[in-house]
C-alpha positions, 0 to 999 in steps of 0.5 A: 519475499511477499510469499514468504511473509504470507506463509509466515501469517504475521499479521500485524506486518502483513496488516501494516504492509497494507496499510502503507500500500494503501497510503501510497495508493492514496497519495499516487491517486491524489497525484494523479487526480491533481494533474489531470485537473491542472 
């Protein structure tokens, strides 16, 4: 499935795919972050 995007170079859903991946790094971080720090 992902290599099939990446073969297809469609920037703009390959662009907001990593866009929502880096969101929900960022919020898995800040959970994490916040239970550490209980």
């Amino acid at each position: 499935m992902l290599l099939a995007h990446l073969t297809t170079l469609d920037l703009p859903s390959l662009c907001a795919s990593f866009a929502a991946g880096l969101a929900v790094g960022a919020a898995a971080m800040a959970g994490l972050r916040s239970l550490l720090h209980r």
